[in-house]
C-alpha positions in Angstrom: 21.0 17.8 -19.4 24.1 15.2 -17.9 23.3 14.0 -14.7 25.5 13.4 -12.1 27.2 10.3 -12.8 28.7 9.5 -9.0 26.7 6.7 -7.7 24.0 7.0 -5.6 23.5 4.5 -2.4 20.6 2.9 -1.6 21.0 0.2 1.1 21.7 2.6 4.0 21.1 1.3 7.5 17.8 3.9 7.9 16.5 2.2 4.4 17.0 -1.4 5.9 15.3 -0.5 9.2 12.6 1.4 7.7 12.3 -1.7 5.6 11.8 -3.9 8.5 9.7 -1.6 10.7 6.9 -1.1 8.0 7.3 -5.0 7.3 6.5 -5.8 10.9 3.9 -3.6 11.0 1.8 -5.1 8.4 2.7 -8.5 9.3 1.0 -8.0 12.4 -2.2 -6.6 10.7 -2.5 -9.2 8.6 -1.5 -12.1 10.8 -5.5 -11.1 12.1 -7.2 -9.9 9.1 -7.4 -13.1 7.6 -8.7 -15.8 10.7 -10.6 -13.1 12.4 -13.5 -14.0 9.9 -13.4 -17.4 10.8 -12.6 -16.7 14.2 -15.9 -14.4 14.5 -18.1 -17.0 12.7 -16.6 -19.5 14.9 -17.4 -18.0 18.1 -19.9 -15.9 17.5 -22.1 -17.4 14.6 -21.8 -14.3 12.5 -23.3 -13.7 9.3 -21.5 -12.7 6.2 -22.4 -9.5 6.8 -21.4 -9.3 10.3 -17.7 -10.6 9.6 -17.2 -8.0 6.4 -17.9 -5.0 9.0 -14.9 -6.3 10.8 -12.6 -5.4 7.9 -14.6 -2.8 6.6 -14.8 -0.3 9.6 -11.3 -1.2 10.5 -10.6 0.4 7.2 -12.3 3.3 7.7 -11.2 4.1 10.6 -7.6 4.0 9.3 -8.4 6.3 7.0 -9.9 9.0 9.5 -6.9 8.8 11.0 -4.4 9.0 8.3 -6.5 12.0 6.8 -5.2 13.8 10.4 -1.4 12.1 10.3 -1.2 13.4 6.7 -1.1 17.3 8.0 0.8 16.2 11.2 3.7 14.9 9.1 3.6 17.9 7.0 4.6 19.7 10.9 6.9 17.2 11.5 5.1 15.2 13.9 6.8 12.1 12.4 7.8 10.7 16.4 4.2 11.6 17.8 2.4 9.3 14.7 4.8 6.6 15.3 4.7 6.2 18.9 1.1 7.2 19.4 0.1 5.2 16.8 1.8 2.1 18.1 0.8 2.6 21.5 -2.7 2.5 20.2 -2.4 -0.3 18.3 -1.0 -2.2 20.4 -3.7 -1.6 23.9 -6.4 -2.6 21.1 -4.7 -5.8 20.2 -4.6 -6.7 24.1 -8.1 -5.6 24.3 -8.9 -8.1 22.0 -8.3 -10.8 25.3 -11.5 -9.2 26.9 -13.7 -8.7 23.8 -16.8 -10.8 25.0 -19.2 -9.6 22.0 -19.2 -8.4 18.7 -19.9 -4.8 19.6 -16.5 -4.8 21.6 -14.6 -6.7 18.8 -16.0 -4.6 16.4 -15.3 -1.2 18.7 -11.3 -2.4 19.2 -11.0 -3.1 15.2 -11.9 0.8 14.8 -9.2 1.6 17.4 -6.6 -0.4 16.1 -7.3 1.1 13.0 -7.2 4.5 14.5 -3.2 3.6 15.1 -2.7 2.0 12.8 -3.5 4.6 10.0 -1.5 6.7 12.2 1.6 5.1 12.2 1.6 3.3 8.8 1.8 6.6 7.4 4.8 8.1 8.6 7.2 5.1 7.5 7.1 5.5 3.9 6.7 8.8 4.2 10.9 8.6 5.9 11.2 6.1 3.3 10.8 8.3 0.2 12.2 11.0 1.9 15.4 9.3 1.8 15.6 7.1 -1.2 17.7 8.6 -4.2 15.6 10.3 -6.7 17.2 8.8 -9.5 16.4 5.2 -8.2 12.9 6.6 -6.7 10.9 3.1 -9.0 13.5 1.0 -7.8 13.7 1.9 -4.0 9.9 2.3 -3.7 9.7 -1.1 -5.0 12.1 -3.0 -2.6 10.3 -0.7 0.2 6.9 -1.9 -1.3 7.9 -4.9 -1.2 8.0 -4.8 2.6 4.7 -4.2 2.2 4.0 -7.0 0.1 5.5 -9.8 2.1 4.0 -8.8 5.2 0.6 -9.2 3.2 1.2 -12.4 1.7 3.1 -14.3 5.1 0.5 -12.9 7.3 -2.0 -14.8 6.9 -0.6 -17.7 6.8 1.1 -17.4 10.4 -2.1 -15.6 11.3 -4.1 -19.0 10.2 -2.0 -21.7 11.3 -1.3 -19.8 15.0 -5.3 -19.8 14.9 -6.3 -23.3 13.9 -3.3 -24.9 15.9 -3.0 -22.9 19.4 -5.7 -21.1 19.7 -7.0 -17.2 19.3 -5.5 -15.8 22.1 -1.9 -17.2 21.4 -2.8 -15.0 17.8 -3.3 -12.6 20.0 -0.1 -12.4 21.7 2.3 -13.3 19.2 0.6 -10.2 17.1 1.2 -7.6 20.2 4.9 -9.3 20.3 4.8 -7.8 16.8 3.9 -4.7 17.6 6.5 -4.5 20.3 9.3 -5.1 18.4 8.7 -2.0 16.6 9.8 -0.1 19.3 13.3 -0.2 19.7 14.0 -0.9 15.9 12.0 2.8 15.4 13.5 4.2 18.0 17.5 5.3 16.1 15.1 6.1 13.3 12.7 8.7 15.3 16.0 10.3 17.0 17.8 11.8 14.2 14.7 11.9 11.7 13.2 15.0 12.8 16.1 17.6 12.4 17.1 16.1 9.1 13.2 16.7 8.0 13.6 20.3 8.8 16.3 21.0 6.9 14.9 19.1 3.7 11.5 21.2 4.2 13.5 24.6 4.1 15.8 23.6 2.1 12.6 22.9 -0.2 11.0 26.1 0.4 13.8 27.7 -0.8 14.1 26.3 -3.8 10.8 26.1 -4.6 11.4 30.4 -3.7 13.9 30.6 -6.4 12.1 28.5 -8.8 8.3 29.7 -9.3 8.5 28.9 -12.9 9.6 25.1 -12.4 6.9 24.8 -9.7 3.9 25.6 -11.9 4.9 23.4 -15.0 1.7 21.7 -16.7 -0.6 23.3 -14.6 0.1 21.3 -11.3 -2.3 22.3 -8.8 0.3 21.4 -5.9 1.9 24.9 -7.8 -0.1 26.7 -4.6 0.9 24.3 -1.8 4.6 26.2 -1.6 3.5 30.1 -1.2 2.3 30.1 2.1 3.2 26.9 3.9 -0.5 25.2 3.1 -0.5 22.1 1.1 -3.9 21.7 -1.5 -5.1 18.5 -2.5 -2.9 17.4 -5.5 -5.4 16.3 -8.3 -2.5 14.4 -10.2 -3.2 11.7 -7.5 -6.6 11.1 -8.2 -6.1 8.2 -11.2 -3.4 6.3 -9.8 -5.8 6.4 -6.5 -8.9 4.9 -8.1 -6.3 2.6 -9.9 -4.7 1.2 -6.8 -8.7 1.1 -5.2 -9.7 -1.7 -7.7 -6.5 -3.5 -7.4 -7.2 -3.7 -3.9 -11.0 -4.9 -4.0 -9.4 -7.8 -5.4 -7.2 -7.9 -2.9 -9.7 -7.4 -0.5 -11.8 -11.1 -1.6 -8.8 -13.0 -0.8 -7.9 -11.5 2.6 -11.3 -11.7 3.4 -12.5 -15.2 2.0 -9.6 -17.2 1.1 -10.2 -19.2 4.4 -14.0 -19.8 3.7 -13.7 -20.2 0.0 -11.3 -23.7 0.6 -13.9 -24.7 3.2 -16.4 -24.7 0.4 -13.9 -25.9 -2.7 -12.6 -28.8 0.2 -9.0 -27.5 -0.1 -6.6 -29.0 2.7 -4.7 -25.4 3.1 -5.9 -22.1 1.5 -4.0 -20.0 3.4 -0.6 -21.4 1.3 -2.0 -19.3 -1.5 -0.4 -16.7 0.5 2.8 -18.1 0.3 2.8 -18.5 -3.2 1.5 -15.2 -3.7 4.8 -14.0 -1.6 7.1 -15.7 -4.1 5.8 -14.2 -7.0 6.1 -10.9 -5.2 9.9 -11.6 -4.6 10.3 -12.8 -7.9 9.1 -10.1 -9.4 9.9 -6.9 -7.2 13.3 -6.6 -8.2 12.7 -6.0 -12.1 9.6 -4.6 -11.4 11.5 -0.6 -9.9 13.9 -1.0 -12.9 11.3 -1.1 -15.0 9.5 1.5 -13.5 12.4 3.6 -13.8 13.0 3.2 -17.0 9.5 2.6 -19.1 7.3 4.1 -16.6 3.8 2.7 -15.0 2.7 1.6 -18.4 4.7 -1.2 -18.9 3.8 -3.0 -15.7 0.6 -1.8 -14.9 -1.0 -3.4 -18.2 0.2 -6.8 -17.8 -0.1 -6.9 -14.1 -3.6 -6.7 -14.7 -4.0 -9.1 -16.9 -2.3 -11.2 -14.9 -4.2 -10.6 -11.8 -7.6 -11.2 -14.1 -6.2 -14.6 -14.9 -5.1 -15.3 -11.5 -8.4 -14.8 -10.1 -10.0 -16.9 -12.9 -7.8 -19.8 -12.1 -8.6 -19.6 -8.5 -12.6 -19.5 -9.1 -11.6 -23.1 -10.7 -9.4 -24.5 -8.0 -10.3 -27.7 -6.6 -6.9 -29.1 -5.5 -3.7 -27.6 -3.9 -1.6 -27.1 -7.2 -4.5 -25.2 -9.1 -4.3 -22.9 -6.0 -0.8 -22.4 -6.0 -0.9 -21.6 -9.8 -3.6 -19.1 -9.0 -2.0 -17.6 -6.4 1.9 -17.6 -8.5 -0.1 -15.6 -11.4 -2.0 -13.1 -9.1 1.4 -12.1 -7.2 3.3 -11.3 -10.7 0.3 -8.9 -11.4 0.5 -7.5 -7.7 4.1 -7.2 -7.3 4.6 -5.6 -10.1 1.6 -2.9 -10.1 1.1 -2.0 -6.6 4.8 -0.6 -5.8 4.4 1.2 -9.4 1.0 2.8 -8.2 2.8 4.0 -5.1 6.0 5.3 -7.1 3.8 7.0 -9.4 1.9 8.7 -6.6 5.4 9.9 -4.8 6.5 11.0 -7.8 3.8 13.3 -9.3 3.4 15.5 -6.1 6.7 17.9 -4.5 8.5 16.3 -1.6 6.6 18.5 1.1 3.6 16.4 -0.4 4.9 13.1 -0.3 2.9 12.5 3.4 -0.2 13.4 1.3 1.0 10.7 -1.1 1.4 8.1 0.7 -1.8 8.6 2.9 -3.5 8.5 -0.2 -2.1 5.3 -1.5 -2.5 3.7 1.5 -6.5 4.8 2.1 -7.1 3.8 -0.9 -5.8 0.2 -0.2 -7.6 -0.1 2.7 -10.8 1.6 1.1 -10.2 -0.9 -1.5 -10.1 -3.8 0.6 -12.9 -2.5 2.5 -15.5 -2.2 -0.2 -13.7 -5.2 -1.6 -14.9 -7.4 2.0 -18.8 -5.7 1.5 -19.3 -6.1 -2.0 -17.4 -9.4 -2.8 -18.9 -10.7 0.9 -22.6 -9.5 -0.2 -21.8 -11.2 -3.9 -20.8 -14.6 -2.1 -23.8 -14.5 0.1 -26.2 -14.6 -3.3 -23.8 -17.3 -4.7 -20.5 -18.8 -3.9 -17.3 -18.2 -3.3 -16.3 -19.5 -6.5 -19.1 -17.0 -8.3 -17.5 -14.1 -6.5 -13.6 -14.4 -7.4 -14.6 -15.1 -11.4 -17.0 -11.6 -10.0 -13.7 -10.0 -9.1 -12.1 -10.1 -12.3 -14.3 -7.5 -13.4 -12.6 -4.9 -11.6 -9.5 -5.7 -13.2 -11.3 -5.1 -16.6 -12.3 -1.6 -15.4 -9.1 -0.5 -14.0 -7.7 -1.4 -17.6 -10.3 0.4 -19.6 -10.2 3.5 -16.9 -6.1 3.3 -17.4 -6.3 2.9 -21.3 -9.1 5.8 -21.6 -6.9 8.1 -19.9 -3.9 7.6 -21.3 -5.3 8.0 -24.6 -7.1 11.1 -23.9 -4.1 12.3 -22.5 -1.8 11.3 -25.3 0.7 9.4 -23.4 1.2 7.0 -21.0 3.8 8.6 -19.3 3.6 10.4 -15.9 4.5 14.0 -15.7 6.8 14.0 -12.6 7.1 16.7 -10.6 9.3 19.5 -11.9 11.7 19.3 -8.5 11.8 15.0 -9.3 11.9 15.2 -12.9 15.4 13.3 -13.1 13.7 10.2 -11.4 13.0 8.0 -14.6 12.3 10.7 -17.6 14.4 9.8 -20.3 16.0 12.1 -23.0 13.2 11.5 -25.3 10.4 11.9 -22.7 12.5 15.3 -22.0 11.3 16.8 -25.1 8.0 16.4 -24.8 7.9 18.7 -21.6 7.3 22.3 -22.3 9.4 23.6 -19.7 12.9 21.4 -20.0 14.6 24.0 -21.0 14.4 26.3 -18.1 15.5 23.1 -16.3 18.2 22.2 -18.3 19.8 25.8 -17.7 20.0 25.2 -14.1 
């Protein structure tokens, strides 16, 4: 079972791009996500209710969409989500300048979602399509952390632009965002779509020749290959709800950071982003190794736990360095479990899946964030905002038990990878435990 031992490269110019395009695009969600509350309050006198719908149907309606861009990418209709999914966003975003109500404000967040779910699917989608196998954790992780940044530095350009120059100049520089996209996508989008065709028949042909390795432990994606359909992969229904309650936590702080230092008198909330980012980038770069080599167990349990203790501090914070603490110990958990959730998800399903994957990861973040802006929102309207983070924590004790339950019942904490991705991270002992190794080690 030797692998090849040439190296593999990972820093490609497409990798880097991809990198940045993806970072841009949720640096320009979140630059809003986080003052719109305050902005809607503001200048509308909203009630809590009233500003959680803002996030919350946003989110569904980037779901709809992605359910749609999932299939799409499966045709290759990688250049049609991008564009059109830009396009979208971006006319909603300058729509914003004429939103003279709620309804309107409320009726341009489902549109921007609409593109939003559209094109934030097909990046890592290209992504994992062209990341190694063998360094799948690790490259996931640096791509994830795109993703990361973009949530943590968001909102605190997305705040400051707000409370210093106004909502419309929010407005602008977040279609500037948008813009940008463009021509950094556009080398990407060119030479994309014939290399996808050959990967998807080169796939079907092996997946021809190899019936037996596509129907190892019972995978239901075994179906997807015979006649060009792809079934719903139930593999990627724990590491789904798992990456849902990580991001109802996520969801309080997006949502309520701003108000929550209103009520604790805290000069600057919307630093606990920034300290949230340099966890994340503290912690990203061990995180895929790890991943590769251990698996999702061995960040997944003490990310939690650090999340839970993150939020705890925070529900205490009355000055500036208790924030900052709170927000350093909640970005180790979060760096470290939410590109694992998203490797794990890649990496459980074949490649002609992988748009499935991904959609999946990424509803389930904003699902999570969604219910996350209801519930937590409807919690803090009963209490406080100090109630509903030590609230929060709970989640974090149910993803453990759900995560410890299961891989107990199951016997291991291991992932079974795909049979076609199995060289990703299994190691020579995990090897034996797999019924089916030997047909692959003949190969």
């Amino acid at each position: 079972m030797k692998e090849q031992s040439a190296p593999v490269r990972l820093w490609t110019t497409d990798f880097i791009l991809l990198m940045l395009c993806n970072f841009l695009l949720f640096l320009q969600l979140h630059m809003i996500v986080s003052p719109l509350p305050s902005y809607v309050q503001d200048r509308f006198h909203a009630n809590a209710f009233q500003v959680s719908l803002f996030t919350c149907l946003f989110a569904l309606s980037a779901i709809a969409a992605r359910l749609y861009s999932a299939k799409a990418l499966e045709k290759g209709l990688r250049n049609a989500m991008i564009y059109i999914g830009l396009s979208v966003a971006l006319l909603a975003t300058l729509g914003y300048y004429f939103a003279a109500g709620i309804a309107v404000l409320l009726l341009l967040r489902m549109l921007f979602g609409v593109g939003f779910g559209m094109s934030s699917t097909a990046f890592p989608t290209m992504a994992s399509d062209i990341v190694p196998v063998k360094r799948m954790g690790e490259g996931m992780g640096y791509f994830g952390l795109s993703t990361s940044l973009a949530m943590s530095m968001g909102p605190i350009i997305g705040v400051t632009l707000l409370q210093g120059a106004g909502f419309v100049t929010l407005m602008v520089c977040t279609a500037a965002v948008i813009a940008v996209i463009y021509p950094l996508s556009y080398s990407l989008t060119r030479k994309k779509a014939a290399q996808t065709q050959q990967a998807a028949s080169s796939q079907h042909l092996q997946q021809a020749a190899e019936p037996a390795a596509v129907t190892v432990s019972g995978a239901p994606s075994s179906a997807s290959g015979a006649a060009g359909k792809t079934t719903f992969n139930r593999k990627l229904i724990l590491p789904s709800i798992l990456n849902g309650l990580l991001s109802i936590t996520y969801g309080g702080l997006v949502g309520f950071i701003v108000l929550f230092g209103k009520e604790a008198h805290l000069a600057n909330p919307a630093l606990f982003f920034l300290f949230n980012a340099m966890a994340v980038l503290l912690v990203r770069p061990f995180a895929g190794r790890i991943y590769d080599s251990k698996g999702p167990k061995a960040l997944l349990i003490p990310g939690a736990v650090c999340i839970a203790l993150g939020l705890v501090i925070l529900s205490t914070a009355s000055t500036m360095p208790v924030l900052f603490a709170a927000a350093f110990m909640y970005g180790i958990g979060y760096g470290s479990m939410q590109s694992s959730l998203q490797t794990w998800m890649i990496q459980v399903v074949s490649p002609a899946q992988r748009g499935m994957a991904n959609g999946m990861f990424l509803n389930t973040l904003d699902l999570g964030i969604a219910t996350g802006a209801l519930l937590l929102g409807s919690i803090a309207s009963l209490t406080s905002y100090t109630e509903m983070y030590r609230y929060s924590v709970l989640f974090m004790v149910l993803f453990l038990l759900i995560y410890l339950i299961q891989g107990k019942r199951s016997g291991s904490f291991q992932i079974q990878t795909h049979p076609l991705l199995s060289h990703t991270h299994i190691t020579a002992s995990d090897a034996s435990e797999q019924n089916t190794s030997g047909s692959e080690n003949r190969k």
